[in-house]
Backbone as CSV, one residue per row, in Angstrom:
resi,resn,N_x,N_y,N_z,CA_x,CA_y,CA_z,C_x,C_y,C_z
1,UNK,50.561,143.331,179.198,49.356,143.844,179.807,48.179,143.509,178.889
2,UNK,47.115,142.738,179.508,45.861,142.747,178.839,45.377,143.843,178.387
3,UNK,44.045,143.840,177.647,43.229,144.517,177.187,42.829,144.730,178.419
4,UNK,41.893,144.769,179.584,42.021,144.868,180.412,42.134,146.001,181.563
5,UNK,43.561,145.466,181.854,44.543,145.830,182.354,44.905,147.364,182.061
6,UNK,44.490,147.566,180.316,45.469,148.609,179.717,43.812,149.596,180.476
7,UNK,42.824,149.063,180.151,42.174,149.975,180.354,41.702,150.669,181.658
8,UNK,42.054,149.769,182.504,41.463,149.856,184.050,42.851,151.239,184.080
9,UNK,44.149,150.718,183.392,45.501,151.872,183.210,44.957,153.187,183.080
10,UNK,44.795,153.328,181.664,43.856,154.216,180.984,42.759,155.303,181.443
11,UNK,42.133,154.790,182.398,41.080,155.636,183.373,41.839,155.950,184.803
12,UNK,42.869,155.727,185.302,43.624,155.646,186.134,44.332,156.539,186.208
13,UNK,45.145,157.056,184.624,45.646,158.154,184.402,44.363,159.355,184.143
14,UNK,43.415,159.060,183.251,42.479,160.043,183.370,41.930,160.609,184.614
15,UNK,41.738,159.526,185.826,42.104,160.251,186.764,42.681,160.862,187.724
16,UNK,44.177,160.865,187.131,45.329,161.190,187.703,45.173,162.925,186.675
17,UNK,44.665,162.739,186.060,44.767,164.426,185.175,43.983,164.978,185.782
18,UNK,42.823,163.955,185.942,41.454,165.358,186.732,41.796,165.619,187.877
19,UNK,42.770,165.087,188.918,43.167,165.295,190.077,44.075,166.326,190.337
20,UNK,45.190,166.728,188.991,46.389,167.887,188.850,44.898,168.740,188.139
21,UNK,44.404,169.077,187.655,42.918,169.954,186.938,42.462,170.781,188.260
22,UNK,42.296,169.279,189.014,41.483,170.099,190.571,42.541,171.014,191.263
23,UNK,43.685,170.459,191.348,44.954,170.951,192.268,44.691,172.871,191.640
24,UNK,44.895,172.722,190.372,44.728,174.131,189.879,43.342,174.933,189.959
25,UNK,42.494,174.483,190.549,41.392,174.739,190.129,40.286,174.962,189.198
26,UNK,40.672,174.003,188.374,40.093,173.619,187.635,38.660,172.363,187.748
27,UNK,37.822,172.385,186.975,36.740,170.995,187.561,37.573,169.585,187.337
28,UNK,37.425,168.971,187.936,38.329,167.402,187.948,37.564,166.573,186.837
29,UNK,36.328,167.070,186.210,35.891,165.896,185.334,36.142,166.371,184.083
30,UNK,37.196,167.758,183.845,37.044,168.318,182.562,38.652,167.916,182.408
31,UNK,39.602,167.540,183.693,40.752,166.877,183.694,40.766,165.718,183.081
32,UNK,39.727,164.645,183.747,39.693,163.383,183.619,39.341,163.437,182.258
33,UNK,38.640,164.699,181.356,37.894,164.178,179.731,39.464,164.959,179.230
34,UNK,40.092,165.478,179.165,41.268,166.238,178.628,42.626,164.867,178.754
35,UNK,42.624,164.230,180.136,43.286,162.939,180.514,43.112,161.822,179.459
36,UNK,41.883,161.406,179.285,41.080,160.601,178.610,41.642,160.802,177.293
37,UNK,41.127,161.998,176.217,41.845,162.453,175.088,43.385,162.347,174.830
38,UNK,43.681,162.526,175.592,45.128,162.410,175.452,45.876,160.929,175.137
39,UNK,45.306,159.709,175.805,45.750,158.535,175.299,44.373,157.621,174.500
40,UNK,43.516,158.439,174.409,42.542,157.348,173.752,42.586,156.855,172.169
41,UNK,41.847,155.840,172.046,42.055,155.482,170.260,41.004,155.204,170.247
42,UNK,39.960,155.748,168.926,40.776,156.669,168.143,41.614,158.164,168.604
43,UNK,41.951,158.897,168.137,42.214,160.274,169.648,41.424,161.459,169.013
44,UNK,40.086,161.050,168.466,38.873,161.577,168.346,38.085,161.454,169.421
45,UNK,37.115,161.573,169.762,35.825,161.057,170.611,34.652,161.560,170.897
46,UNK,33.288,161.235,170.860,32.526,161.493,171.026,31.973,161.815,172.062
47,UNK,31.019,162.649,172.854,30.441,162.639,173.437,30.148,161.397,174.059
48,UNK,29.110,160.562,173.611,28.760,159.501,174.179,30.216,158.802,174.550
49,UNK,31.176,158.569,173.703,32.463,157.576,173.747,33.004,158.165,174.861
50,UNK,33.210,159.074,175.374,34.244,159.865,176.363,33.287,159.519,177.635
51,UNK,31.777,159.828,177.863,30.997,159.634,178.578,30.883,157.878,178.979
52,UNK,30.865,157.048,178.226,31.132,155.476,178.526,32.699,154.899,179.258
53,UNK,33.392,155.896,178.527,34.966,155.378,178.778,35.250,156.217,180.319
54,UNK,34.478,157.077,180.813,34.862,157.714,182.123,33.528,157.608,183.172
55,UNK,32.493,156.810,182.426,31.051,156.660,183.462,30.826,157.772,183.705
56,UNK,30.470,158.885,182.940,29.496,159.852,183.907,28.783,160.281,182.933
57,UNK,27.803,160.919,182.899,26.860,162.040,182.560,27.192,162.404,181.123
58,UNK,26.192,162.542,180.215,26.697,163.012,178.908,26.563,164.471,179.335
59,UNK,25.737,164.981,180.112,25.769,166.596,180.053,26.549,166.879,180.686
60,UNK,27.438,166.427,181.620,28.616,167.001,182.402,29.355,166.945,181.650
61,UNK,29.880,165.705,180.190,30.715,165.451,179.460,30.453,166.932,178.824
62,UNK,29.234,167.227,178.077,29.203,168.296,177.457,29.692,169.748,177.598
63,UNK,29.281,169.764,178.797,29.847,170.942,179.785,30.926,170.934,179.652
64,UNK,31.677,170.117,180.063,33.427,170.145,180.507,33.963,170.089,179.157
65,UNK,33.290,169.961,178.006,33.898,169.611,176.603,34.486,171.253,176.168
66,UNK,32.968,171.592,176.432,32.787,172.934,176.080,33.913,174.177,177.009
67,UNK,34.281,173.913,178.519,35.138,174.600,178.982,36.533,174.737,178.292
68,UNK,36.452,172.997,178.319,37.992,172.681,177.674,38.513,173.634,176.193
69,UNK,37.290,173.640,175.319,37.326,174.091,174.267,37.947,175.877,174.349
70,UNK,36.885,176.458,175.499,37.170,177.871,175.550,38.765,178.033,176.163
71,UNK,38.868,176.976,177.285,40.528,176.761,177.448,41.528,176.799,176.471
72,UNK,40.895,176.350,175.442,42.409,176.138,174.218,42.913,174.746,173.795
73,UNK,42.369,173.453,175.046,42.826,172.669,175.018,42.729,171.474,174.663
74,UNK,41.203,171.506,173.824,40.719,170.502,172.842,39.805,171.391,171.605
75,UNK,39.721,170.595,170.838,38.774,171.185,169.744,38.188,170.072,168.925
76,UNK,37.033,170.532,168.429,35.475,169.953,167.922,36.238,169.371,166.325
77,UNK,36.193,167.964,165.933,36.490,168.183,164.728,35.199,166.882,163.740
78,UNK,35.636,167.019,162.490,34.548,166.769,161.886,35.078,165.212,161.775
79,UNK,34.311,164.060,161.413,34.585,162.688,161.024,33.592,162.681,159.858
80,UNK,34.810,162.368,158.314,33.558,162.485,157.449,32.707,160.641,157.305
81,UNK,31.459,161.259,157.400,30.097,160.426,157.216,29.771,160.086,158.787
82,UNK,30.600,160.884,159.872,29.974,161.263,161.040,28.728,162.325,161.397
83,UNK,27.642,161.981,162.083,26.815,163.061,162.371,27.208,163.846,163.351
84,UNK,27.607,162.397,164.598,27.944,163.369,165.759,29.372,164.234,165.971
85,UNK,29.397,165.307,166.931,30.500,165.957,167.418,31.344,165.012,167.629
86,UNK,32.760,165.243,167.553,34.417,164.589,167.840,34.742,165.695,168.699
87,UNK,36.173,165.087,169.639,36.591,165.867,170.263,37.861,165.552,170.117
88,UNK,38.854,166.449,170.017,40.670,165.652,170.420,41.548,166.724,171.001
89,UNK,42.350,166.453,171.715,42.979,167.168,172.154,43.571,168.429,171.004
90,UNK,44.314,169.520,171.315,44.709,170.769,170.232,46.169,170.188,169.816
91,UNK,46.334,169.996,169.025,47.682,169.955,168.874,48.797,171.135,168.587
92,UNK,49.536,171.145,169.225,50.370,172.305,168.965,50.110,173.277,170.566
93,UNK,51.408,173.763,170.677,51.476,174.615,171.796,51.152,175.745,172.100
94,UNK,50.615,176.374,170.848,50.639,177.862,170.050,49.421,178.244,170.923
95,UNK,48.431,177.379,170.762,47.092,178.156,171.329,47.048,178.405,172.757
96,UNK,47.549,177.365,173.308,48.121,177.089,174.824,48.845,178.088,175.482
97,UNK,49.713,178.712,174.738,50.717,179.355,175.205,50.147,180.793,174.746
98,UNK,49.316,181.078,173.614,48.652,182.392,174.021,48.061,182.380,174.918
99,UNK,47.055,181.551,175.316,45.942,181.531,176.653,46.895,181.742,177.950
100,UNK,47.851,181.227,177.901,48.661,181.488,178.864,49.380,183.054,178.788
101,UNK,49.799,183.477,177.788,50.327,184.219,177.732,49.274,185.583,178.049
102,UNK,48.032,185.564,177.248,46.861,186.309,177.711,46.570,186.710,179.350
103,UNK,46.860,185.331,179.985,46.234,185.591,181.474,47.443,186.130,182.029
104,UNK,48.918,186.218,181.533,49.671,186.579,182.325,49.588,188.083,182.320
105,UNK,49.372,188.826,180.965,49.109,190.191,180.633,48.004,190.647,181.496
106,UNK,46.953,189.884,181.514,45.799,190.762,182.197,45.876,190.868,183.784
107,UNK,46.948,189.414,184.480,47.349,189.415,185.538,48.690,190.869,185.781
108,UNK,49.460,190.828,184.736,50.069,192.524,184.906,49.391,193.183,184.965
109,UNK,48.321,194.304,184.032,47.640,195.075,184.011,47.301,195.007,185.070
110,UNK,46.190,194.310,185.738,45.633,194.255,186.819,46.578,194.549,188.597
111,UNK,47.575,194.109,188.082,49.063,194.512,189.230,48.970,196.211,188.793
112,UNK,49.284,196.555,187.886,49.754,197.884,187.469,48.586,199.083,187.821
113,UNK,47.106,198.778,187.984,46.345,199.282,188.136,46.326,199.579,189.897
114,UNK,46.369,197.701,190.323,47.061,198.243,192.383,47.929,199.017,192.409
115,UNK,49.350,198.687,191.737,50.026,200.373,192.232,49.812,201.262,192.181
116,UNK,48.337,201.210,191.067,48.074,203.027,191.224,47.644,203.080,192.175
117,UNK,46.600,202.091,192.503,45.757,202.858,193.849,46.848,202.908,195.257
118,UNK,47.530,202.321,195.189,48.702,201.990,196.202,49.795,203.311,196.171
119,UNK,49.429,204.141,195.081,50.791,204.929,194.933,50.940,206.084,195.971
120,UNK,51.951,206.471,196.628,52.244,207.170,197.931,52.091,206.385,198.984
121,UNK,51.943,205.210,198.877,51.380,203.997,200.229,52.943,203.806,200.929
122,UNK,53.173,203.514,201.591,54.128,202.830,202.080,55.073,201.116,201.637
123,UNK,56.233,201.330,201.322,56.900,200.422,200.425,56.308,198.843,200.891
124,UNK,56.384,198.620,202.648,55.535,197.335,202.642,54.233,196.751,202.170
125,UNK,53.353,197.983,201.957,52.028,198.067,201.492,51.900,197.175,199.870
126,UNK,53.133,197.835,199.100,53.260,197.547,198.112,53.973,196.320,197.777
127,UNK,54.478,195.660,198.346,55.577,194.577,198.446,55.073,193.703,197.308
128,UNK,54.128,193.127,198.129,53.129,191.507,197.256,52.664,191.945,195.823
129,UNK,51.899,193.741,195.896,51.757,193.644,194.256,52.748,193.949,193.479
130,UNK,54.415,194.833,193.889,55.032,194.751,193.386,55.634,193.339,192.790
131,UNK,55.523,192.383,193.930,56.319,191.224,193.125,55.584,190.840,192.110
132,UNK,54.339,190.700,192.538,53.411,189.833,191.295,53.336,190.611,190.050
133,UNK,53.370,191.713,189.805,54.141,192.637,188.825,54.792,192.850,187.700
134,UNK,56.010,192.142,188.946,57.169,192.108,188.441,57.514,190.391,187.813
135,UNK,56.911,189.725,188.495,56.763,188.097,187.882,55.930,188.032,186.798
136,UNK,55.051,188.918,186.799,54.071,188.724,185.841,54.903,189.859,184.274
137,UNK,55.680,190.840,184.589,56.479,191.228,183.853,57.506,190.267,183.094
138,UNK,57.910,189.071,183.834,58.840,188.479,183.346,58.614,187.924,182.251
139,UNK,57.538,186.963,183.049,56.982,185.936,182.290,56.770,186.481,180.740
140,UNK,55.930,187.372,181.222,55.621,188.054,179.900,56.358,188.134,178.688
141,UNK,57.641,188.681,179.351,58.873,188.855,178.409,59.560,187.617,177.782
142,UNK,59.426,186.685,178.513,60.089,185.890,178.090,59.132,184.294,177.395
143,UNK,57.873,184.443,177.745,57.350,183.514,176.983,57.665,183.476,175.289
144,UNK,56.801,184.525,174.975,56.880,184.363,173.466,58.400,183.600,172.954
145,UNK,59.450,183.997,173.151,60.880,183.314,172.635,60.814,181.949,173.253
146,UNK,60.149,181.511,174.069,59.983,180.102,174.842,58.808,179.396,173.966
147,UNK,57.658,179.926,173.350,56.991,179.793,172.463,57.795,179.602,170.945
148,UNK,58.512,180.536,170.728,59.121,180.173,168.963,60.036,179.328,169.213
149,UNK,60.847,179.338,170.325,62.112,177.662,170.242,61.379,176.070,170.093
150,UNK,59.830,176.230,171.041,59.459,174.653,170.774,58.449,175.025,169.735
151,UNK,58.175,175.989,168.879,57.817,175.564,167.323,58.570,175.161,166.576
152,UNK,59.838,175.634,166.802,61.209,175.487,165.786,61.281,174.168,166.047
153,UNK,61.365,173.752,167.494,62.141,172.595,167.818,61.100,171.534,167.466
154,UNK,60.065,171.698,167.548,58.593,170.937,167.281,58.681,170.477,166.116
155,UNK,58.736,171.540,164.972,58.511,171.599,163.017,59.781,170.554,162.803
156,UNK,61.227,170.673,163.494,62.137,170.406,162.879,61.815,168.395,163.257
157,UNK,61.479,168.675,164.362,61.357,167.203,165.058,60.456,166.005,163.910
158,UNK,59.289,166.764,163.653,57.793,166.381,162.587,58.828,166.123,161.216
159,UNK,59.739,167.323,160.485,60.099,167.080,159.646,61.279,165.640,159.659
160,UNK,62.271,165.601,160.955,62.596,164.256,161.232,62.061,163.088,160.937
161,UNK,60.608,162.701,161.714,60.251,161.649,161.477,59.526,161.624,160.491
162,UNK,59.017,162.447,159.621,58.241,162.510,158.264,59.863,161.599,157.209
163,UNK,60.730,162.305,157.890,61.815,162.124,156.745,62.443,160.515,156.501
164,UNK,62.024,160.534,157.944,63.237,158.620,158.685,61.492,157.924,157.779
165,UNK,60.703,158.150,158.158,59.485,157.383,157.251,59.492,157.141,155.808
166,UNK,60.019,157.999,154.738,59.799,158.463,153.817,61.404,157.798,152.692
């Protein structure tokens, strides 16, 4: 594959991310800059660089930089004898999986608060917030240990190829 080729690739998948972004509801151009990060080189990027490599808007770039950031799912880093902002994806699952883990808690609470108002209602009444509830109970329970197996499994993997290098 040409140079090219790789790149016409390259934006193709970026917008194959902003398209699963939208599916969730998410904005599709904060997919396509999260898409973008994910295979670009350097896997830093600038403002302007992310904005050239996807054609749009530096202030939409900015915007969507900035969502992504409060998401968990990129972060601002420094390039020394750089002026401007960098961006790269987060590495590690940790932050990800609190944000996730966060919305699943406040999605319980928020269940647990309908059954109150629901309480003495009739069992069909309650059906839908019981389940969501009770899914949102699960999850709960069982992330964090789904969280420490792919750190374990993550650290041990890093220490692998640090080691086969070395």
């Amino acid at each position: 594959m040409n140079e090219q080729e790789r790149q016409l690739e390259a934006k193709r998948f970026a917008e194959e991310v902003g398209l699963l972004f939208d599916e969730y509801g998410l904005p599709r151009m904060a997919g396509r800059i999260f898409g973008w990060l994910l295979i670009c080189d350097p896997p830093y990027q600038s403002i302007g660089e992310i904005s050239d490599a996807l054609a749009a808007s530096k202030s939409s770039i900015s915007t969507m930089t900035r969502l992504l950031m409060q998401l968990g799912a990129i972060e601002r880093v420094g390039v020394p004898g750089a002026r401007r902002e960098y961006f790269r994806v987060r590495v590690g699952a940790s932050n990800f999986a609190r944000q996730m883990m966060a919305q699943v808690r406040t999605m319980r609470k928020l269940s647990e608060c309908g059954l109150e108002v629901l309480a003495g209602s009739e069992a069909h009444l309650r059906e839908r917030l019981q389940m969501m509830h009770d899914i949102c109970t699960f999850f709960e329970e069982g992330l964090p240990a789904l969280v420490q197996r792919w750190e374990m499994k993550n650290t041990a993997g890093r220490q692998g190829h640090s080691g086969a290098q070395g």
